[in-house]
C-alpha positions as CSV (number, residue, x, y, z in Angstrom):
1,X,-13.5,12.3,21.2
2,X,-11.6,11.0,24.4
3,X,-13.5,7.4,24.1
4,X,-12.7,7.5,20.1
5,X,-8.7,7.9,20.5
6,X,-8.8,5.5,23.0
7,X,-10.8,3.3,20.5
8,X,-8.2,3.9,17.6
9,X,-5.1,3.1,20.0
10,X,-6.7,0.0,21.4
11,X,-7.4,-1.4,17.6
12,X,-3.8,-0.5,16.8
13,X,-3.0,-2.5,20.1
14,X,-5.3,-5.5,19.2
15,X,-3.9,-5.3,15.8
16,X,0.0,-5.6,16.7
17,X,-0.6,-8.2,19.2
18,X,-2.8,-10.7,17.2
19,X,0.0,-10.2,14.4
20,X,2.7,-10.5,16.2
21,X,1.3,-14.0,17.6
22,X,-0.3,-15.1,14.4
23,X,3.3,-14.5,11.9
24,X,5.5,-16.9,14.1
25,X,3.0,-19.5,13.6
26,X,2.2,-18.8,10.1
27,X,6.5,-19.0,9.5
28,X,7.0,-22.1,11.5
29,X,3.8,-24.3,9.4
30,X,5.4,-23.0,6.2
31,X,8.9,-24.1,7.1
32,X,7.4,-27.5,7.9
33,X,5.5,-27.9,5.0
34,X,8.2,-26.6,2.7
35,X,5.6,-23.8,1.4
36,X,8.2,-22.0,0.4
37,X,8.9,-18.1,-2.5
38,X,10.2,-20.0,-5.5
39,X,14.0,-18.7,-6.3
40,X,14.9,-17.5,-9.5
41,X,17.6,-15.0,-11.0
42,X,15.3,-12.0,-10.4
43,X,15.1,-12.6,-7.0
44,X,17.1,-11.3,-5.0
45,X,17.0,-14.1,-1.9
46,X,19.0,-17.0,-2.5
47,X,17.5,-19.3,0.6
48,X,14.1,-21.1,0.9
49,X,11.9,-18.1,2.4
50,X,7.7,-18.3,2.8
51,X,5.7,-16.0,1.2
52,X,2.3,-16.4,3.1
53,X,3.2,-13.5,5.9
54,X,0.2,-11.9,5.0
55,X,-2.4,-14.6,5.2
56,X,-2.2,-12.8,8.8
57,X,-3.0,-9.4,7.6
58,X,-6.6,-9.9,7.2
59,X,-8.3,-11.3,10.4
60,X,-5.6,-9.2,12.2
61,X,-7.3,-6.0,10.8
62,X,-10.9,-7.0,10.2
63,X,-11.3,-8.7,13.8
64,X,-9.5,-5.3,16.0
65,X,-11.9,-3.3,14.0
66,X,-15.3,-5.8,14.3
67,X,-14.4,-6.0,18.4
68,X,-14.1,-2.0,18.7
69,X,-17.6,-1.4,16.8
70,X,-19.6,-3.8,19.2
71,X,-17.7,-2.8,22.2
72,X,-18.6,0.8,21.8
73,X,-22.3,-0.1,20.7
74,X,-22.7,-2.0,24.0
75,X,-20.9,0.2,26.0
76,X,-22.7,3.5,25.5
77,X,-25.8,2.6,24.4
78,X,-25.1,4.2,20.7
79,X,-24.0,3.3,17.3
80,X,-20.8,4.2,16.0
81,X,-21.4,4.1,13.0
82,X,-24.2,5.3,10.2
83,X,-26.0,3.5,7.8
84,X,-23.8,4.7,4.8
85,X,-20.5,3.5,7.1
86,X,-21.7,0.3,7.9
87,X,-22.5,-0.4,4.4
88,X,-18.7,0.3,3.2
89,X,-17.1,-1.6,5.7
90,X,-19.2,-4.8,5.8
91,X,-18.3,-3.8,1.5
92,X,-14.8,-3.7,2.6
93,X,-14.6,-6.6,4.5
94,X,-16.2,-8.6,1.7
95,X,-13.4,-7.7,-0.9
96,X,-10.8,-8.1,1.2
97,X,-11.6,-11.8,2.2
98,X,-12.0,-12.1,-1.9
99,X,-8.6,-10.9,-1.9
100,X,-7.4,-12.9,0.6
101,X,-8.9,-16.5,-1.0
102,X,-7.3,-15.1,-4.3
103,X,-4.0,-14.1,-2.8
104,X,-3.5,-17.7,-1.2
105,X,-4.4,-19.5,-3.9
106,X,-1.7,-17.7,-5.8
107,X,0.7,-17.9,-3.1
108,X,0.6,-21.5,-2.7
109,X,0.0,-22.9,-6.6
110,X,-0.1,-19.7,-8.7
111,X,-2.4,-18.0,-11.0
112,X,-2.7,-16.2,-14.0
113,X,-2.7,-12.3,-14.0
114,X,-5.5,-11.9,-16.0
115,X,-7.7,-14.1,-13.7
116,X,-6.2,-11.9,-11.1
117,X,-7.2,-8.9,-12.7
118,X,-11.0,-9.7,-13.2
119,X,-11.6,-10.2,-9.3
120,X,-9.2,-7.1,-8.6
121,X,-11.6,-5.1,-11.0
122,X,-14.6,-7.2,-9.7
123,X,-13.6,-5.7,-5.7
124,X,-13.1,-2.1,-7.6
125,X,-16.7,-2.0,-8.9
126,X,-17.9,-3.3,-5.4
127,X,-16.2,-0.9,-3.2
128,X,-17.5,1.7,-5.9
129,X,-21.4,0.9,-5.2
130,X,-20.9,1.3,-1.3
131,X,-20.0,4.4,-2.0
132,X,-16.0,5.3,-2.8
133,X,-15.8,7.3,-6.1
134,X,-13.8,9.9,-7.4
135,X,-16.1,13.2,-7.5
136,X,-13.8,15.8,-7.6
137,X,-10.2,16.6,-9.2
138,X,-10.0,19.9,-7.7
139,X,-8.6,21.5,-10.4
140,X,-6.2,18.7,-12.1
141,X,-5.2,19.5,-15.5
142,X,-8.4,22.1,-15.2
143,X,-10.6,19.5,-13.9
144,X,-13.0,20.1,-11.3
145,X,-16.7,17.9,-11.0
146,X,-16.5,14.3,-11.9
147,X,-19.4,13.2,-13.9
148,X,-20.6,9.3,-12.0
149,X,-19.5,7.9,-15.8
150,X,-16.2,9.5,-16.0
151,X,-15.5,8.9,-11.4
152,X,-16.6,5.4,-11.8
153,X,-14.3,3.7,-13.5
154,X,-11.4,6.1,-12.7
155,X,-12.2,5.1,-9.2
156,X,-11.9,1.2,-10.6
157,X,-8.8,2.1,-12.5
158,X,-7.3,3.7,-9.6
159,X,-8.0,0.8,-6.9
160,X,-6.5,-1.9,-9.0
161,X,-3.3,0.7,-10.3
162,X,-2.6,1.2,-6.5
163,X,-3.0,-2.7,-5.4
164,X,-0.6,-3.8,-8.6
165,X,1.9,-1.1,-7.3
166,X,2.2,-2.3,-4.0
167,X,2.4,-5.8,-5.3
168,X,5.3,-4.8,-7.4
169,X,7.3,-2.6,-4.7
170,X,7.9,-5.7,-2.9
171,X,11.2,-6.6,-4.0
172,X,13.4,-6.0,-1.1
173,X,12.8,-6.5,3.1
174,X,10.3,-4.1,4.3
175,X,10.0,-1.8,1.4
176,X,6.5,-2.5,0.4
177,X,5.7,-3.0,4.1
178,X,7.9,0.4,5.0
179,X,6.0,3.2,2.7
180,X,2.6,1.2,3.8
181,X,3.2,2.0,7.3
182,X,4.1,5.2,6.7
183,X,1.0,5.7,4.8
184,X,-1.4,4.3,7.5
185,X,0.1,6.5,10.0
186,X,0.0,9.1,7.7
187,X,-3.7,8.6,6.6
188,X,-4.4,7.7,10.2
189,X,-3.0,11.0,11.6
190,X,-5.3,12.8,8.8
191,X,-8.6,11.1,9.9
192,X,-7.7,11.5,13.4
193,X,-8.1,15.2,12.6
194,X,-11.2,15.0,10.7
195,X,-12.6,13.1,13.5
196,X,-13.5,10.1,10.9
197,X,-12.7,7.6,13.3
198,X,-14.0,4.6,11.1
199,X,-11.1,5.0,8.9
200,X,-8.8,5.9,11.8
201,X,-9.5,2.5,13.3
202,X,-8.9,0.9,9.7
203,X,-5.4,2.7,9.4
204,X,-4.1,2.0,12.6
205,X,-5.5,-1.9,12.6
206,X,-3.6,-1.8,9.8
207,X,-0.5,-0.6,11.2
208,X,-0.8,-2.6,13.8
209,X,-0.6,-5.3,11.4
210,X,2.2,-4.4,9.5
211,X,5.1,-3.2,12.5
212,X,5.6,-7.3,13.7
213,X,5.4,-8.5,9.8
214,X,8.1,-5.7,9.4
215,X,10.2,-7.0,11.7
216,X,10.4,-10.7,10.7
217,X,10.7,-9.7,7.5
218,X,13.7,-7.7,8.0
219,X,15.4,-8.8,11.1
220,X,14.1,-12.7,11.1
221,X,16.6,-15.2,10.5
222,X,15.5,-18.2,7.9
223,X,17.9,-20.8,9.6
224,X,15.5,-20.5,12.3
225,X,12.0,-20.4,10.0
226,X,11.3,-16.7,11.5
227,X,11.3,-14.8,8.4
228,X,8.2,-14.4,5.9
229,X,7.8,-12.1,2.7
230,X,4.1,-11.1,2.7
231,X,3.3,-12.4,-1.0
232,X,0.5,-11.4,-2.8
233,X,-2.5,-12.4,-0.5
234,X,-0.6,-9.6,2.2
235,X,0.3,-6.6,-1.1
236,X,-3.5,-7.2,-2.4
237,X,-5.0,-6.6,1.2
238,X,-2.5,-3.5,2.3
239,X,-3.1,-2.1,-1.3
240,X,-6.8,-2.2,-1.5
241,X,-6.9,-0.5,2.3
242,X,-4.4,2.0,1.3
243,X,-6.5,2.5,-2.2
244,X,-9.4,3.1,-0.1
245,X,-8.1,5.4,2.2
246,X,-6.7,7.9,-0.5
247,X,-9.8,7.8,-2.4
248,X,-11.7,8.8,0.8
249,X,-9.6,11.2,1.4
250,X,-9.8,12.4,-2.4
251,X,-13.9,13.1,-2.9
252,X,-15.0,16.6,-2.4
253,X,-16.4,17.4,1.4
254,X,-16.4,21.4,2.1
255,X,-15.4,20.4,5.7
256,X,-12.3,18.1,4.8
257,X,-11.0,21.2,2.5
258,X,-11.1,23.4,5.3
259,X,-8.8,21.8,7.4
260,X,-6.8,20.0,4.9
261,X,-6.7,22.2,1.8
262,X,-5.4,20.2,-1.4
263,X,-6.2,16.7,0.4
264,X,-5.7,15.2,-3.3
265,X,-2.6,15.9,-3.5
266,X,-1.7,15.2,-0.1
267,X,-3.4,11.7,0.3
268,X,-1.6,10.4,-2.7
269,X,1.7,11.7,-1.6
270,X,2.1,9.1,0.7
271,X,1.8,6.5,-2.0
272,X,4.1,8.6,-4.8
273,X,6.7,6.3,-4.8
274,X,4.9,3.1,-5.8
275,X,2.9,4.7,-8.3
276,X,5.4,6.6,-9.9
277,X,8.0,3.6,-10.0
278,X,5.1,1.0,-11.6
279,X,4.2,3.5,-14.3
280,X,8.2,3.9,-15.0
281,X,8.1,0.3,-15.1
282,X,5.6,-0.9,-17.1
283,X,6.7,2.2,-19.8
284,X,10.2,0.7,-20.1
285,X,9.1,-2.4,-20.5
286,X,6.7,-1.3,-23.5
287,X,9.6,0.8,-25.1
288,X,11.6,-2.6,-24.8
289,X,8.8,-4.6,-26.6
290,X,8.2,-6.4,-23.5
291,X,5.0,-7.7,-21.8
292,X,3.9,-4.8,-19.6
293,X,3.6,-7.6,-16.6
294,X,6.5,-9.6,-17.2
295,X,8.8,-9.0,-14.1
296,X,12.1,-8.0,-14.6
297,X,15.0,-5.9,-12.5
298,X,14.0,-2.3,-13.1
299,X,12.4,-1.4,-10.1
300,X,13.6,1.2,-7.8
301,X,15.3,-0.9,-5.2
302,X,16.9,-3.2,-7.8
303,X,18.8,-0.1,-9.2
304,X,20.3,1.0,-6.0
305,X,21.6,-2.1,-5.7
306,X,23.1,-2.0,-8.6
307,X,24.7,1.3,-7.3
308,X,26.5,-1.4,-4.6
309,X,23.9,-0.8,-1.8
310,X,22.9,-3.4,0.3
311,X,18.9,-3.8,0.9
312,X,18.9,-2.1,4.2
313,X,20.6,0.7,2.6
314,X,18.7,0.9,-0.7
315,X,15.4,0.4,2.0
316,X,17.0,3.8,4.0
317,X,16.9,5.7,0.8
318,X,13.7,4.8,-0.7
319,X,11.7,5.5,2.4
320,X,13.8,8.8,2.7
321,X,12.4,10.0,-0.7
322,X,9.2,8.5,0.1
323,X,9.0,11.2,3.3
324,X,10.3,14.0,1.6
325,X,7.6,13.6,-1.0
326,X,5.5,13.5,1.6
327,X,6.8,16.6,3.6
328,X,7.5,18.9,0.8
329,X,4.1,18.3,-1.1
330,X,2.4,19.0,2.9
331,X,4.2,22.3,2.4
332,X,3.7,23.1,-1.1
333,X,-0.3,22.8,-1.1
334,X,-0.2,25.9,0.4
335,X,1.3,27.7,-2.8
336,X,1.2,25.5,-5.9
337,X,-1.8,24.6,-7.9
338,X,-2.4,20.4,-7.8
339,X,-1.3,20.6,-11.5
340,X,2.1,22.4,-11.0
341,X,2.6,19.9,-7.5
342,X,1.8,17.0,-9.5
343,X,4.3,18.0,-12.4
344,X,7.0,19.2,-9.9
345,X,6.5,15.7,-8.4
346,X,6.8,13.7,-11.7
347,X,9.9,16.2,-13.2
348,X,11.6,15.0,-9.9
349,X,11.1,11.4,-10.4
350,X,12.1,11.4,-13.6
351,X,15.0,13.2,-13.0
352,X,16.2,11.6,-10.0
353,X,16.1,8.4,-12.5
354,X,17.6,9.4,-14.9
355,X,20.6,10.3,-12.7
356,X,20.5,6.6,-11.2
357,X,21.0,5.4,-14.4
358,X,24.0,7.5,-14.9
359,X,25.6,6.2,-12.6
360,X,24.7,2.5,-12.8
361,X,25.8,3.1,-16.6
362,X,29.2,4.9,-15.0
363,X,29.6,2.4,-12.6
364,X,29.2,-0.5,-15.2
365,X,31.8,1.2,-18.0
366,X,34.5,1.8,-15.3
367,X,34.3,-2.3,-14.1
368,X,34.2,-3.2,-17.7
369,X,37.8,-1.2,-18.0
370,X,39.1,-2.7,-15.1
């Protein structure tokens, strides 16, 4: 176990450093070659910032992870991982550089969401024949036992859903980056205890990844081409890993319930915000009679800045809520079925929206007086 922590910190290590040399350089070609987030009134930057910050996501996790495997093969004469593991991550790695092809082509010249939709389903179906499915609900809305008809393409469904919400959370600095570092550490923490240390590695690569992005994306100055947004080649390879990691975390395994009774609920906790906000989302835009993908300024962070906060506030505040979803659900396991928990947690959503609004409507009537 001694060897495997060490393992996990040194990919986190690996991770952060590679990152942290790789999104400079990534920053400073961009700036040169003018490859720059197009502006436009729902965007909330005004100057010329890049958008291919996560092109560094990808070798930055897979390469930490690939060096740990060998090194602990050779080292002690052993493999660390099983047949079954090897086949999901060599799946893994084979969607996310998919992804990654497809996020830079659409970074750089664009493409159309339904052709981005196919090969987001296409990864979903893959990652399901190595072996991620939903086979268990325990207990959701009186569901137990997933039938492989009914798990396989919820599993599908699910993947792509959480992918297009991390995509779509990434309106402000560090917001989509934020809540995925708190996830990884979250989910990291989780497998650290179940002594899964393939997807311990994977969460903390990943976290290792994100803390330098997160830092040039909030605190890097454009005047001096040190600032990056992650685009969609960075949200489609964070959202498939954190996709992943909940789903894991999600199938039925006696053992896992032991220690971490509820791990349903728990596991998707740490990504409540963004799926609660894109389903909000896309329903107001259908009430409006408005393409379900057309982006608008409806999103979470764009109504507490209509409330007069700045991003670093409206950032504060979202990951706030983000953590005491987290913490309170952790608690609540304990005494509430997953059905009453994930009710509770979508009465409080709505709510807590519904009294945004209020005020943005409040806030609106009394400058209109003035």
């Amino acid at each position: 176990m001694t060897i495997c922590l060490f393992e996990t910190l040194a990919a986190f290590t690996v991770s952060c450093l590679l990152s942290a040399m790789i999104i400079p350089k990534i920053s400073l070609v961009a700036f040169k070659r003018r490859l720059f987030d197009p502006l436009s009134d729902r965007k909330l930057h005004t100057t010329h910032i890049p958008r291919l910050g996560g092109i560094a996501f990808f070798p930055c996790i897979t390469v930490p992870i690939s060096l740990i495997i060998a090194c602990h093969n050779l080292c002690t004469d052993s493999n660390l991982l099983c047949w079954e593991q090897s086949t999901c991550l060599l799946t893994m790695f084979s969607c996310l550089f998919i992804l990654y092809l497809m996020g830079i082509k659409d970074d750089l010249i664009g493409m159309r969401y339904r052709a981005k939709f196919v090969i987001q389903t296409l990864c979903g179906f893959l990652l399901v024949a190595s072996g991620f499915c939903f086979n268990n609900l325990y207990g959701l809305f009186g569901i137990h036992e997933l039938p492989y008809y009914i798990g396989i393409p919820f599993t599908v469904f699910i993947i792509v859903y959480i992918m297009n919400a991390i995509n779509l959370i990434d309106g402000i600095d560090g917001l989509a980056s934020g809540l995925s570092m708190i996830a990884f550490f979250a989910f990291g923490c989780m497998f650290i205890r179940l002594h899964w240390w393939l997807y311990a590695f994977i969460s903390f690569a990943a976290l290792g990844a994100l803390i330098p992005f997160f830092y040039y994306n909030m605190f890097g100055q454009a005047r001096r081409g040190r600032k990056v947004f992650m685009g969609d080649t960075g949200s489609l390879t964070i959202g498939l890993l954190l996709a992943m990691m909940a789903i894991h975390l999600s199938m039925f395994d006696p053992a896992k319930e032991d220690i971490f009774p509820g791990a349903i609920v728990t596991a998707f906790s740490f990504l409540l915000v963004p799926m609660l906000d894109v389903v909000r989302v896309v329903l107001h835009r259908l009430r409006n009679h408005k393409p379900p993908f057309l982006p608008d300024k409806n999103h979470i962070h764009h109504k507490f800045i209509s409330l007069g906060m700045s991003q670093h506030r409206a950032l504060g505040f979202i990951l706030s809520i983000a953590w005491i979803f987290i913490m309170v659900n952790t608690i609540l396991t304990s005494y509430l079925s997953v059905t009453a928990l994930f009710l509770l947690d979508v009465a409080v959503w709505t709510i807590m929206h519904f009294y945004i609004t209020a005020k943005i409507l409040k806030k609106e009537r009394k400058k209109n007086k003035n």
